[in-house]
C-alpha positions as CSV (number, residue, x, y, z in Angstrom):
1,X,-13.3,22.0,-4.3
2,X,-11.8,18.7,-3.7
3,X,-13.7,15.9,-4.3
4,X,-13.9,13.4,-1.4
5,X,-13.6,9.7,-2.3
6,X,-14.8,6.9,-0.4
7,X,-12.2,4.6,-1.5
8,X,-8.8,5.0,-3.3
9,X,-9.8,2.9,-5.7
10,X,-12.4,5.4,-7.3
11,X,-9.6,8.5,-7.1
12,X,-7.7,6.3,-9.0
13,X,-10.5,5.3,-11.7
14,X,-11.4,8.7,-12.0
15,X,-7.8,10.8,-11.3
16,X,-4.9,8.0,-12.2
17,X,-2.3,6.2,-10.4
18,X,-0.4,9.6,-10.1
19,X,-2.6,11.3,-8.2
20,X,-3.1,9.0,-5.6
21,X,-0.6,9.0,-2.3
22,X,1.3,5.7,-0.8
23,X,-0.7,5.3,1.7
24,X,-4.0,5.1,-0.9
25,X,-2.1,2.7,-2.8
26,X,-1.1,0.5,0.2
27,X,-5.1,0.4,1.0
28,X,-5.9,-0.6,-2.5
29,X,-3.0,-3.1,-2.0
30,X,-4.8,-4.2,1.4
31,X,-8.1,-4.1,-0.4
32,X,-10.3,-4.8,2.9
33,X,-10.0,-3.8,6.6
34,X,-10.4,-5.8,9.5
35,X,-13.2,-5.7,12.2
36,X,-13.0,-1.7,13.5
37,X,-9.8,-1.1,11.4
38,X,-10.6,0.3,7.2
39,X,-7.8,-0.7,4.6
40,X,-6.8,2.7,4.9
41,X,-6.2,3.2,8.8
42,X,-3.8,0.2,8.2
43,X,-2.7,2.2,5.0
44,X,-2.0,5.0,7.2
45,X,-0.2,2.8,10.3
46,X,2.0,1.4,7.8
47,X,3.7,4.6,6.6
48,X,3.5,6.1,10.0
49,X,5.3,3.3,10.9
50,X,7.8,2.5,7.8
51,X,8.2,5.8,6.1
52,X,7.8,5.5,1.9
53,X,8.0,2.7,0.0
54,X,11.5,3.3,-0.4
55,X,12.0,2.7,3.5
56,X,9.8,-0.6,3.3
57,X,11.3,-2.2,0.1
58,X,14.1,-3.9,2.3
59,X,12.2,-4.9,5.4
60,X,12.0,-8.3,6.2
61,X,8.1,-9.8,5.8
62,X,7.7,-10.2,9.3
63,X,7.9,-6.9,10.3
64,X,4.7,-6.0,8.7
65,X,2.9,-8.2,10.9
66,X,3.5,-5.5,13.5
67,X,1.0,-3.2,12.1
68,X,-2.7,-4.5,13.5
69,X,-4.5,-5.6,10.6
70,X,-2.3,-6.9,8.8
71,X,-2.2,-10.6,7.7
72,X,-0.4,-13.1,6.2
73,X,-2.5,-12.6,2.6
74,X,-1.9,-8.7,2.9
75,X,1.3,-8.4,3.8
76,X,2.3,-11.0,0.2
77,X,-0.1,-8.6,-1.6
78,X,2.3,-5.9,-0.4
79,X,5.5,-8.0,-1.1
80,X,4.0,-8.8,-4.8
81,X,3.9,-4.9,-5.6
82,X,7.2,-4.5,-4.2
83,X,8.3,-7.6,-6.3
84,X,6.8,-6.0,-9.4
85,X,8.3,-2.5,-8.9
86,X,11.6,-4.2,-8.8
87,X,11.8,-6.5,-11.5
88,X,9.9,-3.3,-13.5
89,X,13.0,-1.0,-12.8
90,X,15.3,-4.1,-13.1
91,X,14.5,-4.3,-16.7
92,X,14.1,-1.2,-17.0
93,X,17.9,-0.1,-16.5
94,X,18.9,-3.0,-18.8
């Protein structure tokens, strides 16, 4: 039986990063929720709305702010991963 987690955040203590979908990353990423909204309803809007990461990378900031819930301070949270991931593969591929 599948263990149920409260929050993403324990999965990935207890399972790894691997184990854990984008939409629990993007509500780790989001870290809180906002009045009647968890980090991972937003989590979920987001990819409902965008698709996979790799659909998001290249959308302008803005765009983010259509998804209720988000903010200024979550949507650069987001960016920041995004930023990381890139510079990662960047040198990665030399």
């Amino acid at each position: 039986m599948a263990e149920e987690w409260k929050h993403p955040g324990g999965k990935l203590a207890e399972l790894g990063a691997e184990c854990l979908s984008e939409e629990e990353i993007l509500a780790i990423l989001i870290s809180s929720g906002v009045r009647g909204r968890s980090a991972q309803t937003i989590a979920r809007d987001i990819v409902q709305k965008f698709g996979s990461f790799r659909q998001m990378v290249g959308l302008p900031l803005e765009r983010f702010l259509e998804v209720k819930g988000l903010g200024d301070v979550k949507i650069l949270r987001i960016a920041a991963a995004f930023e990381i991931a890139r510079r990662v593969l960047k040198d990665w591929k030399g």
